[in-house]
C-alpha positions in Angstrom: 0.8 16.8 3.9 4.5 18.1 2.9 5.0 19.9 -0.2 8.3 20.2 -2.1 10.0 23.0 -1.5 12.5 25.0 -3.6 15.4 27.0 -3.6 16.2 29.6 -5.6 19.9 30.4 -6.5 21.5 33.3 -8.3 23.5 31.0 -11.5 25.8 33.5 -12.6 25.2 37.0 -14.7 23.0 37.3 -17.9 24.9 38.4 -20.1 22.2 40.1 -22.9 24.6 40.0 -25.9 25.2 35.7 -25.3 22.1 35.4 -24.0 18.3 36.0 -25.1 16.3 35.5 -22.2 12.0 34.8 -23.2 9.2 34.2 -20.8 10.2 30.7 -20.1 13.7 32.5 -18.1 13.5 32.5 -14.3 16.1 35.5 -13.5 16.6 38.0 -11.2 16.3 41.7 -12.7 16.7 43.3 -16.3 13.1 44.1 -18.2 10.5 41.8 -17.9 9.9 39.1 -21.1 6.2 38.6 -21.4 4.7 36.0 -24.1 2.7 37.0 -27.0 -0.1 38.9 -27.4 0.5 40.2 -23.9 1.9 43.9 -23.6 5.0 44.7 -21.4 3.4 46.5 -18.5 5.7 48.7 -15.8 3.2 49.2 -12.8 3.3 52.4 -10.8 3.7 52.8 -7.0 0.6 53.4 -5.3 2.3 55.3 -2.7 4.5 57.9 -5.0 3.2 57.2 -8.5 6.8 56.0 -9.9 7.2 53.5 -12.4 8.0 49.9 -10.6 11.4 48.4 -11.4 11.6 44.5 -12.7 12.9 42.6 -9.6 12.2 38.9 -10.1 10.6 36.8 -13.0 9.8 32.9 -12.1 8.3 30.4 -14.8 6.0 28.5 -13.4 3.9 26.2 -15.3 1.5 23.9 -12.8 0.9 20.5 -13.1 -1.8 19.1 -15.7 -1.9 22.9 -16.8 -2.6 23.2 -20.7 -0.9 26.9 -19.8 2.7 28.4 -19.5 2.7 30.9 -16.9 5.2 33.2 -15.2 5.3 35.4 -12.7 7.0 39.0 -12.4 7.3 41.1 -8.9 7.8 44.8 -9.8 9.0 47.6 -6.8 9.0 50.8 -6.2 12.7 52.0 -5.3 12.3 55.0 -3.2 14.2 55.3 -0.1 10.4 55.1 2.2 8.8 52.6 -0.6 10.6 49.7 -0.6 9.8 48.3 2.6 5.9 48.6 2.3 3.6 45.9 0.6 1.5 48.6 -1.4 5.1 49.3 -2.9 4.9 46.0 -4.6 3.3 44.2 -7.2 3.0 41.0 -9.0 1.8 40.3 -12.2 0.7 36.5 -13.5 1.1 36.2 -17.0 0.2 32.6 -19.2 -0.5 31.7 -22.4 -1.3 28.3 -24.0 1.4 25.8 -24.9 -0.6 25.3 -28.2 -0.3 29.4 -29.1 3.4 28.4 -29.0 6.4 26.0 -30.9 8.3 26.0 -28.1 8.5 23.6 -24.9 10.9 24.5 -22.2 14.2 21.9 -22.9 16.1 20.8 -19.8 19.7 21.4 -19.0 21.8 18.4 -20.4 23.5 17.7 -17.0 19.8 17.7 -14.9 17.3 15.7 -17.5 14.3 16.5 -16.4 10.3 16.7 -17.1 8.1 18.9 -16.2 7.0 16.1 -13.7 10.3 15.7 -12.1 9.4 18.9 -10.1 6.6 16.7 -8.1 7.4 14.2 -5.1 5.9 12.5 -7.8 8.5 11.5 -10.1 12.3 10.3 -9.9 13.4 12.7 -7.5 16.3 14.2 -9.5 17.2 10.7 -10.9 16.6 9.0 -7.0 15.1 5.6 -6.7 11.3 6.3 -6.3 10.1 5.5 -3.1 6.3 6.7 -2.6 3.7 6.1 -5.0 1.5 8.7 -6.8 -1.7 7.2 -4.9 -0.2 8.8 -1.6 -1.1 12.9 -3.3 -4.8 11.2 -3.9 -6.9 14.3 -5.0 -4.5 16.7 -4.0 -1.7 15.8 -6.3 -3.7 18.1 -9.5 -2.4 20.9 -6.6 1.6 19.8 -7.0 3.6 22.7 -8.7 5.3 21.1 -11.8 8.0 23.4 -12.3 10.0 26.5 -11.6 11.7 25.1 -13.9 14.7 27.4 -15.1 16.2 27.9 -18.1 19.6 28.4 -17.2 22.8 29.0 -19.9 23.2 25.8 -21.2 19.5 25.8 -22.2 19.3 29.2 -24.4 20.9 29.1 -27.1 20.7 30.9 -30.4 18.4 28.2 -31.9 15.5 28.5 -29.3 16.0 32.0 -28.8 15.4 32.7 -32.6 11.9 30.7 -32.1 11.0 32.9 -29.7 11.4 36.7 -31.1 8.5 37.5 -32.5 6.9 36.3 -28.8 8.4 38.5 -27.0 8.9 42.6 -26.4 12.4 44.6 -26.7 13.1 47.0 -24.7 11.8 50.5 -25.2 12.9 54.7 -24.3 10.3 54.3 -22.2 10.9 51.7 -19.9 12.2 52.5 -16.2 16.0 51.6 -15.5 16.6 48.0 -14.3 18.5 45.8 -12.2 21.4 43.7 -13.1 19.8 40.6 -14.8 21.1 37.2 -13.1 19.7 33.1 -13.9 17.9 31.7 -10.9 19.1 28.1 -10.6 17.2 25.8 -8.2 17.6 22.6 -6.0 15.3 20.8 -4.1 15.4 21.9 -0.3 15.6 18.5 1.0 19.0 17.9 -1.2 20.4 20.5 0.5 20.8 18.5 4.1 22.3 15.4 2.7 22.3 12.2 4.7 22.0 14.2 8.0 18.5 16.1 7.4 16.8 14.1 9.7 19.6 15.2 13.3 19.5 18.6 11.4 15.8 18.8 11.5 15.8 17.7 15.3 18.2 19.6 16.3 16.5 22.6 15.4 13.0 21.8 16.6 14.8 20.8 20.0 16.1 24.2 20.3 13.2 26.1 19.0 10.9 24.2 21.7 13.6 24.9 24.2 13.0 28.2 23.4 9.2 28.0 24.4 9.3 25.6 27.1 10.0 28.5 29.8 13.3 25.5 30.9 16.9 25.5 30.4 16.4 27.6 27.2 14.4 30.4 28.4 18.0 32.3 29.1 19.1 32.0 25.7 15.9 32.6 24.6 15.4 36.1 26.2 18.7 36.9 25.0 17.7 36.1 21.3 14.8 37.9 21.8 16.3 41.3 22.9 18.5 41.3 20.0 16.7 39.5 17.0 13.0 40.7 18.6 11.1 37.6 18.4 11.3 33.8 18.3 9.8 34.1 14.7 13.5 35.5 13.2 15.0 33.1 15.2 13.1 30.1 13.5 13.7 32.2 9.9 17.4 32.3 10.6 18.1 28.3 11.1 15.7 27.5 8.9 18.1 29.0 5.7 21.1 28.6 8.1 22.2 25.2 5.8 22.0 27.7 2.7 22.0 31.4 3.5 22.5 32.6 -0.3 19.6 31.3 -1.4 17.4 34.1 -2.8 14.1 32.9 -3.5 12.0 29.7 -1.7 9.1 28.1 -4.1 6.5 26.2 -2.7 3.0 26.6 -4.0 0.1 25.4 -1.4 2.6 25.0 1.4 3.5 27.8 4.6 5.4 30.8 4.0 8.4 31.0 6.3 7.7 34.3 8.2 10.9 36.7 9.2 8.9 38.4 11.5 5.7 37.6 13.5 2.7 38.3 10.7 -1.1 39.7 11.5 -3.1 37.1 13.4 -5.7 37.8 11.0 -3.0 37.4 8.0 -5.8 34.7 6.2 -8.0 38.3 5.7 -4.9 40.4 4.8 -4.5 38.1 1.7 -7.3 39.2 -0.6 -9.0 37.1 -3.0 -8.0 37.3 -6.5 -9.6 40.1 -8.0 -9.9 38.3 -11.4 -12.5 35.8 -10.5 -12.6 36.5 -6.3 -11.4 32.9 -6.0 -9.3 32.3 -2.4 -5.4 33.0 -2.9 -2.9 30.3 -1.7 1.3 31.0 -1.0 3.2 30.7 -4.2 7.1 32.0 -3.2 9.0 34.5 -1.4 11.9 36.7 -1.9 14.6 35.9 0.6 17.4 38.3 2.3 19.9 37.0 0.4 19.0 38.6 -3.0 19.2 41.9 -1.6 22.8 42.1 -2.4 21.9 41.3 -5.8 19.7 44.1 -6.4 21.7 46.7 -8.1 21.7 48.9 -11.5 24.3 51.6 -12.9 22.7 53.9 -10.6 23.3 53.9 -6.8 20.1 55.3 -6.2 18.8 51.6 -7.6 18.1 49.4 -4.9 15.8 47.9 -2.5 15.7 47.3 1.3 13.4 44.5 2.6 13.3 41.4 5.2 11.5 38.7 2.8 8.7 39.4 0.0 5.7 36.6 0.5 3.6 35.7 -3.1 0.1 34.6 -2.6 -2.0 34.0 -6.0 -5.3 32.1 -7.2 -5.7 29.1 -6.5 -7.1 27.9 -9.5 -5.1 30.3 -12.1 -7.7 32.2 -13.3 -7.0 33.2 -16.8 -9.2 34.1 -19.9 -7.8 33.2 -23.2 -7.1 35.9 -25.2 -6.5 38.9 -22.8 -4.0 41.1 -23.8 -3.3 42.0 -19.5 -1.4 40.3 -16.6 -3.5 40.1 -13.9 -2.1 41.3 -10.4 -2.0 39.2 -7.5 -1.3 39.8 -4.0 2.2 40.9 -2.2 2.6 41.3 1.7 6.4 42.8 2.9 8.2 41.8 6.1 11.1 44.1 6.6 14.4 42.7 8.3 14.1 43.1 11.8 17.9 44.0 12.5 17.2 47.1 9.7 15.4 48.6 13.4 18.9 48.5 15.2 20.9 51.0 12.7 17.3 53.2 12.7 
């Protein structure tokens, strides 16, 4: 089975006196925006005990979900912290669409339902051209958004619905990066008419690059300066959109920088909520390193790709006042070795 897959793209600066940015804002940086009743929570670093810095927040609503849910990866910023998983954290937060008046409103230049996020529906206004019967019991499983609420949506009118559901900032909170909008596009639109001699001309050369034949050559001298195959198939995989910063594809494979545990179906650890299985949600690509910067120098991060795993069923008890964590797992950039 394919699933849809995402692309996350930095849509300009937040500006926080134009814009007022809620729970239902995918973005990169400033403070976390959490619905109501939940509290604003800043993890700490397991390694060095400092206060985690915001680094991505990702609405996320599923499909057939009664909940609106978003997602917020918090890390620790010291120079030996970044690059380690235990650094990290996620938090899932959701509330019910009932406990709210507000429903997330499409830009005006992409009309689109929540539904339009599934191979599902239109297809970004395309002629539909598989039926719904082809998910069969696996469509319930088809992530409905990411959908982002970009500058055109927020204006003063919806933003004034949502004060009272969401927390200012306080003296107490840690410094935070420069907040950007995450825009998205389907990956898919990003090869045009020639995905399909793209597509096959990278699994030609990847295969070349296993077959021990006319590719071994190039292969071994890939290998000596990248370190595996595994960073080579990263590399073309983004090479037909480089700046994109974060990849969305609940249910589907994470694409690996660098080659992970062979037991990496034990690393991921069941969700600690309910101790239901976990399954891949998103990762944080190379790209938004750039991004990641505050007033201070000292603010930023170092790291290769950040991989999301979280419940599979979206455990969440109505009422809590508390996120609940799910799971993290760092790759660090394999060219970071060469300048070490």
């Amino acid at each position: 089975m394919e699933y849809l897959v995402l692309v996350g793209l930095c849509d300009g600066e937040l500006d926080s006196m134009r814009h007022h940015p809620t729970f239902v804002t995918s973005k990169v940086g400033g403070q976390p925006d959490v619905p109501s009743p939940l509290s604003r929570h800043f993890p700490r670093c397991s390694r060095c005990g400092s206060a985690l810095v915001h680094v991505v927040q990702v609405y996320c609503p599923l499909e057939g979900s009664s909940y609106h849910r978003t997602l917020h990866l918090f890390a620790c910023t010291g120079e030996d912290c970044s690059g380690r998983s235990e650094c990290w954290t996620v938090l899932r937060s959701q509330c019910l669409e009932a406990d709210t008046s507000y429903r997330p409103t499409p830009p005006q230049e992409q009309p689109l339902s929540a539904t339009d996020w599934c191979d599902s529906a239109d297809d970004w206004g395309m002629e539909q051209q598989q039926g719904d019967d082809e998910w069969g019991e696996n469509f319930d499983t088809c992530v409905a958004a990411f959908i982002v609420t970009s500058t055109s949506t927020v204006d003063m009118e919806v933003s004034s619905k949502l004060e009272g559901l969401q927390l200012g900032p306080s003296e107490n909170d840690p410094p935070c990066f420069r907040p950007y909008f995450i825009s998205v596009v389907e990956e898919s639109d990003l090869f045009g008419e020639d995905h399909e001699l793209r597509e096959g001309i990278a699994v030609g050369e990847l295969d070349c690059f296993e077959d021990g034949g006319g590719g071994q050559e190039r292969y071994e001298k890939t290998k000596v300066k990248h370190g595996d195959a595994v960073f080579v198939r990263f590399m073309k995989m983004i090479s037909i959109c480089p700046e994109q910063i974060l990849r969305y594809c609940r249910g589907g494979k994470p694409l690996f920088i660098s080659e992970p545990p062979a037991n990496m179906p034990q690393v991921v650890s069941t969700c600690a909520s309910c101790g239901g299985p976990r399954t891949f949600e998103l990762q944080l690509m190379p790209a938004l390193v750039s991004l990641l910067r505050g007033e201070s120098s000292e603010l930023q991060l170092e790291f290769g790709t950040v991989l999301v795993y979280t419940c599979l069923g979206s455990c969440w008890t109505s009422g809590t006042n508390k996120a609940v964590e799910e799971f993290c797992y760092v790759q660090s950039d394999p060219d970071q070795q060469l300048f070490k």
